[in-house]
N, C-alpha and C positions, 0 to 999 in steps of 0.2 A: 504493500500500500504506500508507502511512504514512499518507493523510485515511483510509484505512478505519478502521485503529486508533485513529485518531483521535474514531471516531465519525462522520465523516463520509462518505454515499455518493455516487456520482455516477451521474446517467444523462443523457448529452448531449441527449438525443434530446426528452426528455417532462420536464416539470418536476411535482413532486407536489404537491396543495396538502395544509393540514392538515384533517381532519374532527374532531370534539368528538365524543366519545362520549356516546350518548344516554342520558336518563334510563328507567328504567322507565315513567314515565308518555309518553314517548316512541316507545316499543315498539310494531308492528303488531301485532294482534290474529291469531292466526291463524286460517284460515278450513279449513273441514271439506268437501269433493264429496263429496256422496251419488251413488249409481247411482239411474239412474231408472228405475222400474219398465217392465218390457215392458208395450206396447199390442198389440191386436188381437189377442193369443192368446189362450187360456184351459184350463182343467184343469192338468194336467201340462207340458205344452209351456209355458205360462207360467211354473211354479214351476223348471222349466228353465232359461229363458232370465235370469229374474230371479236364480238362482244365479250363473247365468254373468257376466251382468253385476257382482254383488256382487265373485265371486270377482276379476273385473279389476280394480274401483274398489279393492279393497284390495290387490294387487299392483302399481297406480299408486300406492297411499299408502304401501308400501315400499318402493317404489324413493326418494321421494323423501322420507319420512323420512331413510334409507340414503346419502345423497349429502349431506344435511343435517347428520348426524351428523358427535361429532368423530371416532369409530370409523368407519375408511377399507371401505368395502365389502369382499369380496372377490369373484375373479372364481369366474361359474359354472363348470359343467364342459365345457360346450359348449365355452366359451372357452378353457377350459387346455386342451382337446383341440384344438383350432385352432393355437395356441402352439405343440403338440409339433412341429405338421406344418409348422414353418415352414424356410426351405432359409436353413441358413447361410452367415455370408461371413466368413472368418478375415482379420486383418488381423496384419500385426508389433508393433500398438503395445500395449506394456506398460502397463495399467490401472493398476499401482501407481507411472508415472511421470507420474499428471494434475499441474496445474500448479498450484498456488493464492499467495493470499497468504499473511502470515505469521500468520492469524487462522483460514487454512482456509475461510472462509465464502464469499470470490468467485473469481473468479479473476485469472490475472495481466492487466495491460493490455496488456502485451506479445506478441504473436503468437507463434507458433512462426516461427523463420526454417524456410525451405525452399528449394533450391538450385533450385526452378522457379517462384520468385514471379513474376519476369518473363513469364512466359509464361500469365498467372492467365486471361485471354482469348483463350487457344487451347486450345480443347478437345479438337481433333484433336490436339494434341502432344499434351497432358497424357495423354489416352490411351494412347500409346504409349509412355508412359514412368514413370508411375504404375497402380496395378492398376487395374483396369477394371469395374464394375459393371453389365452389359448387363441395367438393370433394365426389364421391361415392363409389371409395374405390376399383372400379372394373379396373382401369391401375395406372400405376405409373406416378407421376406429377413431374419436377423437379422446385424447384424455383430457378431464375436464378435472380444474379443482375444487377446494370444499365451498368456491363460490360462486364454480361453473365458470371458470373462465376459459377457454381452448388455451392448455400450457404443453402440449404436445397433440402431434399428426401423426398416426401408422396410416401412410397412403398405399393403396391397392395398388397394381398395376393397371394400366387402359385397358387391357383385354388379359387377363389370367386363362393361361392355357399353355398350348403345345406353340403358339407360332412367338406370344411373349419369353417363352421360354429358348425359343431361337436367337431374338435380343440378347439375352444373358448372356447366352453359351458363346455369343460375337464378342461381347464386348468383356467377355472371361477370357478369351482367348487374347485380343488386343492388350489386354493389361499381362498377359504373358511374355507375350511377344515386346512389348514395352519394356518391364523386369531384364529379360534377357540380353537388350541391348544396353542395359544400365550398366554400372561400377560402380560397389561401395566397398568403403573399407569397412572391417568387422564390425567395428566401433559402432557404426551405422545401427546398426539392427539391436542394441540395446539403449534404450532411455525409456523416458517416466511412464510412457503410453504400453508397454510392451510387457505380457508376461511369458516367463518357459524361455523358448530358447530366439525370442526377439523374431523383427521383422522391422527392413528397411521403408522408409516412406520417402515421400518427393512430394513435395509445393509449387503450387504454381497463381500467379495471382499478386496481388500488392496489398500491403500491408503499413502500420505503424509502428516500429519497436526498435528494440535494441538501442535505443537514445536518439537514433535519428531525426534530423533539424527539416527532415522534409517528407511525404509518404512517397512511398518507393516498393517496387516489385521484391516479389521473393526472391531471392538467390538463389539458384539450384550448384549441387553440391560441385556439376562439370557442365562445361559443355555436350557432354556427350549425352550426357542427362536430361539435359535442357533440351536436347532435339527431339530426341525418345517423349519427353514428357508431350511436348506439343504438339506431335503426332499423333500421342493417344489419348489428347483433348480433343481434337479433330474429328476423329474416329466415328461416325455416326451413330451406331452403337452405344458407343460409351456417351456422345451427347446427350441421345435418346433416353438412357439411364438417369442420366445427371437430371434431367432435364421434365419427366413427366410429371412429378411432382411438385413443380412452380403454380402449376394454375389451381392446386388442393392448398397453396401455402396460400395464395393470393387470395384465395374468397375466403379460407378458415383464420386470418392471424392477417386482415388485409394492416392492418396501420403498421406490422411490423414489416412487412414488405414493402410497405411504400414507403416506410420509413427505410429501407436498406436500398430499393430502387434510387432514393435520389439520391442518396451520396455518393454511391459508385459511380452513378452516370456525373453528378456536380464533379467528382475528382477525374472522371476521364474526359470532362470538356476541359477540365482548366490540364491536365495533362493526357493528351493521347498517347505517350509512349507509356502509360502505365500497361501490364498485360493485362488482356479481356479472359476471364474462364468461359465460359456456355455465356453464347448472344441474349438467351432467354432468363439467365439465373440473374436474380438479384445478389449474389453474393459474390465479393470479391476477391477471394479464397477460395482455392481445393487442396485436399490432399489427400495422395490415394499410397492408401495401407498397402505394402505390397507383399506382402508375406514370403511363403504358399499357405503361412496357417496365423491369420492376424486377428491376436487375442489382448484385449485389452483388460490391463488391472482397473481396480474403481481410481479413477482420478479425476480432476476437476481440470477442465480449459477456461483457466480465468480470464485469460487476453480477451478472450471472446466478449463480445458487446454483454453486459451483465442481463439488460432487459430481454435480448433477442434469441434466437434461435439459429440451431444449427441445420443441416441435412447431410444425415447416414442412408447411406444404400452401401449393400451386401452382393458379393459375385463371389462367385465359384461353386464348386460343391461340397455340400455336407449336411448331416443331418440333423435341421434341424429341432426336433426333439431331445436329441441328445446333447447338441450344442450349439453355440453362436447367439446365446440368447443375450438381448440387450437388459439389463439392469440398470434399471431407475433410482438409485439410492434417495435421493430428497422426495419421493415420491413413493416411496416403499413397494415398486412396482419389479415386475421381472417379465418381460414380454416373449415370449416364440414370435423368434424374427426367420421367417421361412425363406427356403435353398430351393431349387429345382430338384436337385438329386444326393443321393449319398455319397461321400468320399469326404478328401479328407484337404481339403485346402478351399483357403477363404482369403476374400478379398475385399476393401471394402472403399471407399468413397467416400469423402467429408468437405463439403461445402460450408464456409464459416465467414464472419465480418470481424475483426478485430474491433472492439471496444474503442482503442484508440483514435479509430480512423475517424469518428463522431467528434472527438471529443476535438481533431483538429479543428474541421470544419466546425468546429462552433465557434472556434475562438481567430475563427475569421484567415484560418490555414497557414496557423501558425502553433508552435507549442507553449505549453503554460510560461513557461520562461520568457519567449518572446513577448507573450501577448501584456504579461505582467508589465515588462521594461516603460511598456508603452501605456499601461492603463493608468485613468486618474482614478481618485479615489470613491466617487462615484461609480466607474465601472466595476471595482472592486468589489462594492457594496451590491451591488447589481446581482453580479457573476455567484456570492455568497447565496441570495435568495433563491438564483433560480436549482444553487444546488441541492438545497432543502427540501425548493419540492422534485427534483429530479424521481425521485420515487414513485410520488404521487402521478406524475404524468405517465410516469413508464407504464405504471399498473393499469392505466386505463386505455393502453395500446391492446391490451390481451382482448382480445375479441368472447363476448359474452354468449354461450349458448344459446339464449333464448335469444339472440338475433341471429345468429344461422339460420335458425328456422324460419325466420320469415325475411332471409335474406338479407340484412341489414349487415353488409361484411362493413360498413366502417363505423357503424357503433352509433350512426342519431341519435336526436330523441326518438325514443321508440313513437312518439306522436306523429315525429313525421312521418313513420314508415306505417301506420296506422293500416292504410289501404292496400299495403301488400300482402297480407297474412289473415289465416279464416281468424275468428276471434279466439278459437277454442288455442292456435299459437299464441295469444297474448292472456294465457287464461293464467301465467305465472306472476303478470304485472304487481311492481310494489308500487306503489304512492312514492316512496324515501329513495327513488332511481334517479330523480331530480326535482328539484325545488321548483323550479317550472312545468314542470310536467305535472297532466292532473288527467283520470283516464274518462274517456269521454262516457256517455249515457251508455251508445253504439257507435259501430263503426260507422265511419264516415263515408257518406256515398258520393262517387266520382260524376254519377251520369246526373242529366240532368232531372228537372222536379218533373 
């Protein structure tokens, strides 16, 4: 806590280098896809197909405008209707008891003790003695806490089956094939994250720490590393992986992704040599576990933004029953995080936002040190209040159950979303939700008298 406020961050794991912010005459140019006219038709049926095709080529140039921008997309309806239908998982831990430091912006380095640490490699105990998650992996579970906030996502796959399970086995393999053209030394494969007989990782992404006066990309351990790594960023497969669960994070936990959407894209306008992970991830971090059998002890990723979240995805095979189960400790939870098949090597995928990179961007992209040299004592007093209530704002990013249901992913007054939900969705309404709020006789009719 004390090198945080200090201005200093730490990530053991990945060191950052610095990047220079480019000049305008350093800027890419950007480039324009046209649709190509249809061939071999003609009359009608051409001017047809030629629509059709237009209308896509500028549905592809809004999408990526829209992920481009610093204004965070939001989700469609398909997807909040998805969202509603998702089975929840109540757990005892109280949302307004997360842990941070004394700045709010990471978290503590210190674990949660838990009276079954000892037993972190027995899954069968923990089972029986912690709640139980019998997840199959075929719908989406939300875990909700003791006040119904969404503080966790198990997202399904798009389509669970034989041809999703093709995806895997591509993108098990590419991370194969990526491992084999790495180099590490021994050393590599033991630190904090690792238990038994270790397993090396690789970063890729921009970050804030190691005392750095500016945000700057990961370092990767070689070049030869670095190549391998962004190849198997590329990878379609492995995109597709990274990638399917953005629009379950977007409608279930939307203020946290809007909240992670505009900083990445506010730091890659003001620097484009920073590195992009997945076009579609709000997150500007990955690191992918590379085993062949990548088992983690209980430990804490403080760097990571305190209030935010992360995204795990699992590749390879093994069975999960017997093992790879993620463990919830602040949450007294143990989930079955499901494999396609039996065997014996795992892999896995972590998409993360460092803590840090917020705390620049607020102090107007610069670190506490700088920002201090320069503030009067007004801003002082300012920067002090707004850290007090840093808590209270955080907590009210967590997206509330009973507005999933009736689609409300950024959290209104429930009065304004009034007319989107039968009544019997607003049948949990409290009066004490807002001091403005007051709940009407009935619901409000749109059409006219």
């Amino acid at each position: 806590m004390a090198r945080e406020d200090g201005g200093v961050y730490d990530d053991e794991e990945f060191e950052v280098e610095e990047t220079t912010e480019p000049t305008s005459t350093d800027l890419p140019t950007p480039s324009l896809t046209l649709a190509k006219p249809a061939t071999g038709l003609t009359g009608l049926a051409k001017k047809k197909e030629n629509k059709k095709r237009r209308d896509r080529a500028k549905r592809k140039a809004d999408t990526v405008a829209s992920l481009n921008s610093v204004t965070p997309p939001t989700p469609t309806p398909q997807v909040l209707e998805k969202a509603a239908q998702s089975t929840p998982i109540n757990v005892s831990f109280p949302g307004d008891n997360f842990r941070a430091t004394q700045q709010r912006w990471t978290g503590l380095a210190k674990p949660l003790e838990h009276p079954l640490l000892a037993h972190a490699n027995d899954a069968e105990f923990l089972k029986t003695r912690m709640q139980f998650a019998d997840w199959q992996g075929e719908h989406t579970h939300v875990i909700l806490d003791r006040k119904q906030h969404v503080v966790g996502v198990l997202v399904a796959p798009p389509q669970p089956g034989q041809d999703w399970n093709a995806v895997v086995a591509a993108a098990t393999a590419a991370v194969w094939e990526a491992r084999d053209k790495m180099t590490f030394p021994a050393a590599a494969c033991q630190h904090r994250r690792v238990s038994g007989d270790g397993f090396p990782a690789e970063g890729f992404g921009f970050a804030f720490s190691g005392g750095r006066q500016v945000v700057g990309n990961i370092k990767s351990s070689s070049a030869r590393n670095a190549a391998a790594m962004e190849e198997l960023l590329s990878d379609p497969n492995v995109a597709r992986m990274a990638t399917y669960p953005i629009p379950p994070f977007q409608s279930l936990c939307y203020n946290i992704f809007a909240d992670y959407h505009t900083t990445k894209q506010t730091l890659l306008q003001k620097n484009p040599r920073l590195h992009r992970t997945f076009p579609r991830s709000p997150f500007t971090a990955v690191t992918v576990n590379l085993g062949p059998v990548s088992v983690s002890p209980p430990h804490t990723d403080f760097a990571n933004k305190a209030d935010g979240m992360c995204l795990i995805g699992a590749l390879g095979r093994f069975d999960p029953d017997k093992g790879g189960h993620l463990v919830l400790w602040d949450y007294d939870l143990i989930v079955r995080f499901p494999r396609v098949a039996a065997g014996e090597e795992c892999f896995s995928l972590i998409q993360y936002c460092a803590g840090g990179l917020f705390r620049w961007v607020a102090n107007g992209f610069q670190t506490d040190l700088s920002w201090r040299a320069s503030a009067t004592a007004e801003d002082v007093v300012n920067q002090e209040e707004e850290r007090k209530m840093r808590c209270a704002h955080a907590l009210k990013k967590f997206t509330r159950w009973k507005d999933v249901k009736v689609r409300n992913y950024s959290g209104k007054a429930r009065l304004d979303v009034w007319h989107t939900g039968d009544v019997e969705d607003f049948s949990d309404y409290t009066e004490d939700e807002s001091e403005e709020e007051h709940r009407p006789a009935k619901k409000a009719r749109l059409d006219g008298p």
